[in-house]
MARVO-926207 format. One line per field, with one value per residue (C-alpha): residue number from 1; x, y, z. Coordinates in pm, 1 decimal. Example, Ala and Ser with C-alpha at 12.3 -4.5 7.8 and 13.67 -1.06 7.14 Angstrom:
% residues 2
resi (1|2)
east (1230.0|1367.0)
north (-450.0|-106.0)
up (780.0|714.0)
This chain:
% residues 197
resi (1|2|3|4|5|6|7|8|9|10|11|12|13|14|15|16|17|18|19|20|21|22|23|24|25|26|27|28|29|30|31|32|33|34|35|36|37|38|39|40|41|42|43|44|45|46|47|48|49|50|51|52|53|54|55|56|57|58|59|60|61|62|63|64|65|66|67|68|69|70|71|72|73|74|75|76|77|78|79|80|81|82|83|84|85|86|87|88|89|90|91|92|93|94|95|96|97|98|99|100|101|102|103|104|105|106|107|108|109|110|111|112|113|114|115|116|117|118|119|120|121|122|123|124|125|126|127|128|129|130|131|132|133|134|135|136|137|138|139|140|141|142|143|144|145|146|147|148|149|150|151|152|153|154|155|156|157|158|159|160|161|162|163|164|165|166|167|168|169|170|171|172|173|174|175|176|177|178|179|180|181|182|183|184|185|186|187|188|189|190|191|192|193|194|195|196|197)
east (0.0|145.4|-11.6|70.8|31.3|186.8|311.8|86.7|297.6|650.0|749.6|958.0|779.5|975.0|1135.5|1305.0|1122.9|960.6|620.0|506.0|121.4|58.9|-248.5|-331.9|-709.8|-554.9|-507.0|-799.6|-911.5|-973.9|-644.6|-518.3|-826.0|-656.1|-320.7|-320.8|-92.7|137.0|227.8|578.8|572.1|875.0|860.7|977.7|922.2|1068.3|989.7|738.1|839.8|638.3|733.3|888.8|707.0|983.5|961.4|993.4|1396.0|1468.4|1343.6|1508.3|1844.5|1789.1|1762.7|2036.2|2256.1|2143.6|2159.1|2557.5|2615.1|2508.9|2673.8|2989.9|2953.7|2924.7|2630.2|2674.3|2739.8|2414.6|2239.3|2353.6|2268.9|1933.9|1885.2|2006.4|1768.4|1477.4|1506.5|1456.7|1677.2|1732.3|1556.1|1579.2|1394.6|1227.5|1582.2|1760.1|2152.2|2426.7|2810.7|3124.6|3400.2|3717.2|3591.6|3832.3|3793.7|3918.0|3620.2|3345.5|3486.1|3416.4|3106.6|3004.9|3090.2|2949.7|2710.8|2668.0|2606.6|2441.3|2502.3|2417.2|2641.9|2452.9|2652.8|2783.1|3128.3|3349.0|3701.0|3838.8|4052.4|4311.2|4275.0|4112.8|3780.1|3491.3|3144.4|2847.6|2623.4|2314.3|2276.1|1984.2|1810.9|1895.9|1632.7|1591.6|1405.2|1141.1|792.0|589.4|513.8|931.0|994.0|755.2|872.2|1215.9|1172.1|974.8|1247.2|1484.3|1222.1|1199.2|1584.4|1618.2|1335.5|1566.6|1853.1|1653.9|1646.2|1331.7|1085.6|807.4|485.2|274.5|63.2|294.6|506.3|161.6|94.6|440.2|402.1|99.6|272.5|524.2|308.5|95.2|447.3|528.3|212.7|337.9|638.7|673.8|832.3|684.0|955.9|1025.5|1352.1|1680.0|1781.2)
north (0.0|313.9|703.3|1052.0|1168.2|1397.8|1335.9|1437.4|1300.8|1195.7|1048.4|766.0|524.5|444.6|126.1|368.3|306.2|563.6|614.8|824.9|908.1|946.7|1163.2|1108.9|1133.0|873.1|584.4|341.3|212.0|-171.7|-221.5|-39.1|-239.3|-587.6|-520.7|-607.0|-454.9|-756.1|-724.3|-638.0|-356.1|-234.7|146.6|393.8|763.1|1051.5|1393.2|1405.9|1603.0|1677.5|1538.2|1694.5|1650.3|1625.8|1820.5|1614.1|1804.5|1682.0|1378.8|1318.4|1404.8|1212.0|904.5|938.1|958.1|649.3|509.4|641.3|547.8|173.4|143.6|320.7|598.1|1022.3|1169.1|1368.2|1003.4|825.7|1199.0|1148.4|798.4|871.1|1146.9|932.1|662.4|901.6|1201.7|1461.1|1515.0|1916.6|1998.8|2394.7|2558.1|2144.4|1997.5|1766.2|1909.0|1698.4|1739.7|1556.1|1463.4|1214.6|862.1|840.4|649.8|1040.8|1193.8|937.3|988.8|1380.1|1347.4|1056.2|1313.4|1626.5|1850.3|2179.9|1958.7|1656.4|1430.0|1074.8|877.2|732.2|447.4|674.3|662.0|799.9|871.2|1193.9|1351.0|1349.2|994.3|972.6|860.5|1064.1|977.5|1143.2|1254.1|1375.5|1664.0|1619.6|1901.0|2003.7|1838.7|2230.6|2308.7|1977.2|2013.4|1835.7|1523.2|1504.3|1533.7|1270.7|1038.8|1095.6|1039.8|754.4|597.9|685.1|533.1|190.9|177.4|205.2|-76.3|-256.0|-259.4|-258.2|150.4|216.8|449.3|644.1|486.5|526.2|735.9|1022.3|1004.7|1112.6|1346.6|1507.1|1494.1|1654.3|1975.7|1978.1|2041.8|2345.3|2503.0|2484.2|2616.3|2908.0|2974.5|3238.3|3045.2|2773.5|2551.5|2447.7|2539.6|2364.7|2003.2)
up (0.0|-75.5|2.4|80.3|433.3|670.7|1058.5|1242.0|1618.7|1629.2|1995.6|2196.2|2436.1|2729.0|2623.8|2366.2|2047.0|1838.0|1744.3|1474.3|1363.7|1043.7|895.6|517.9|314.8|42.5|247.8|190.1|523.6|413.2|325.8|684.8|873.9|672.1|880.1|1252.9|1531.0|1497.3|1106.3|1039.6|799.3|559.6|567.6|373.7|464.4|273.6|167.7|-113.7|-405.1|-695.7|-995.7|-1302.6|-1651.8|-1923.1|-2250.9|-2574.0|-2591.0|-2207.5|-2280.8|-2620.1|-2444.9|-2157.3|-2394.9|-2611.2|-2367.2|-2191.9|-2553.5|-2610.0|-2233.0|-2301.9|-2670.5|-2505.4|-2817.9|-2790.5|-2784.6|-3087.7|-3240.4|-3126.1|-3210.2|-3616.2|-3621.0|-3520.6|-3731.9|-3998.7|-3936.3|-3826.3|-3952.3|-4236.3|-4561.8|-4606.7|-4863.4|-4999.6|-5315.6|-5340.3|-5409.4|-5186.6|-5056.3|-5108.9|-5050.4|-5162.2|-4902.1|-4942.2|-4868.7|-4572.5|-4233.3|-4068.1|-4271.3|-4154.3|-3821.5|-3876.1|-3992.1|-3733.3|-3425.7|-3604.8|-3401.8|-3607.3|-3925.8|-4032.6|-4249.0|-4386.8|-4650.8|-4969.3|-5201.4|-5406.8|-5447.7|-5750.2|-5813.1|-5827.2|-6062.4|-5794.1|-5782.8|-5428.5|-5348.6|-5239.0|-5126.6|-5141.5|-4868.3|-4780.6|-4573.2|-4317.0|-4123.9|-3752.6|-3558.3|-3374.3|-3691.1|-3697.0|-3651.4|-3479.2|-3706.1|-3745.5|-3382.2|-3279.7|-3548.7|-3408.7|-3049.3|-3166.5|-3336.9|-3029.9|-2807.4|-3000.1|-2975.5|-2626.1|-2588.7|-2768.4|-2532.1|-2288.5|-2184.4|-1960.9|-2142.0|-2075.4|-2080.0|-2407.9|-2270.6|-2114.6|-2412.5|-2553.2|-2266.1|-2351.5|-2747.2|-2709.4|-2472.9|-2755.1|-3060.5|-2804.6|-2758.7|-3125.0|-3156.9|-2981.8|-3116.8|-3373.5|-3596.2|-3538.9|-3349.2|-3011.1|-2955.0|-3010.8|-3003.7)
């Protein structure tokens, strides 16, 4: 059984004990009546505190970096992955952006750790006239600019990862709940964003 009440008396009875008298108006009283005088109890008493609701950003970071803490990777790592997997290709005047870089293991490295950019390699490959190799990538959309469709398909994707490796997640419902606050503040926004991931 567990409630929120407040002590009401705190003392010690003679043989040194101490007795405390709790007052609450959630307890139900069958399940008190059910316990006799004799029943050893395990008690926990501590200060309640109300709890924080996380925005869809807190929440998203909180995640990934339980997600780069378990696959021993950076953050900005697991962040590109997922924005590879989940996100949006940047797309300006209806055409998709791509860029060229050498087809090196330093360069996917680079692009692998990158936080002001983003970036997702295609099969493209072609030699230069250098002779070197470059591949071509795709240049995907800071996730500080999604809507709300985009957002909740990422945090969706993040959230079916973690199940994966077995990452406690939100409930369905308060990721809901929280989805829900998220598309009001967009709402609010004028232009039409959240803020910053």
């Amino acid at each position: 059984m567990k409630f929120s009440a407040r002590i009401r008396d705190m003392g010690r009875t003679l043989a040194g004990s101490i007795t405390i008298t709790l007052e609450s108006m959630q307890m139900d009283t069958g399940e008190a009546a059910a316990l006799s005088r004799e029943t050893a109890l395990e008690v926990e008493i501590k200060k309640r505190r109300k709890k924080r609701s996380l925005d869809a950003n807190a929440y998203y970071w909180k995640l990934a970096s339980e997600a780069a803490e378990a696959l021993h990777v950076s953050k900005p790592y697991i962040h590109n992955y997922l924005l590879r997997k989940y996100g949006q290709i940047e797309v300006i005047d209806g055409q998709a952006m791509y860029i060229v870089l050498p087809d090196t293991a330093a360069a996917r490295e680079s692009v692998d750790e990158a936080q002001s950019y983003h970036l997702k390699p295609t099969s493209q490959v072609k030699q230069g006239k250098d002779g070197a190799m470059y591949r071509t990538y795709m240049m995907l959309k800071g996730s500080s600019s999604y809507d709300t469709r985009e957002m909740s398909r990422l945090i969706e994707g993040l959230v079916s990862e973690c199940r994966e490796m077995g990452i406690e997640t939100l409930p369905p419902e308060e990721l809901e709940r929280m989805m829900a606050a998220y598309a009001e503040k967009v709402e609010k926004h004028p232009c039409g964003q959240a803020g910053a991931l």
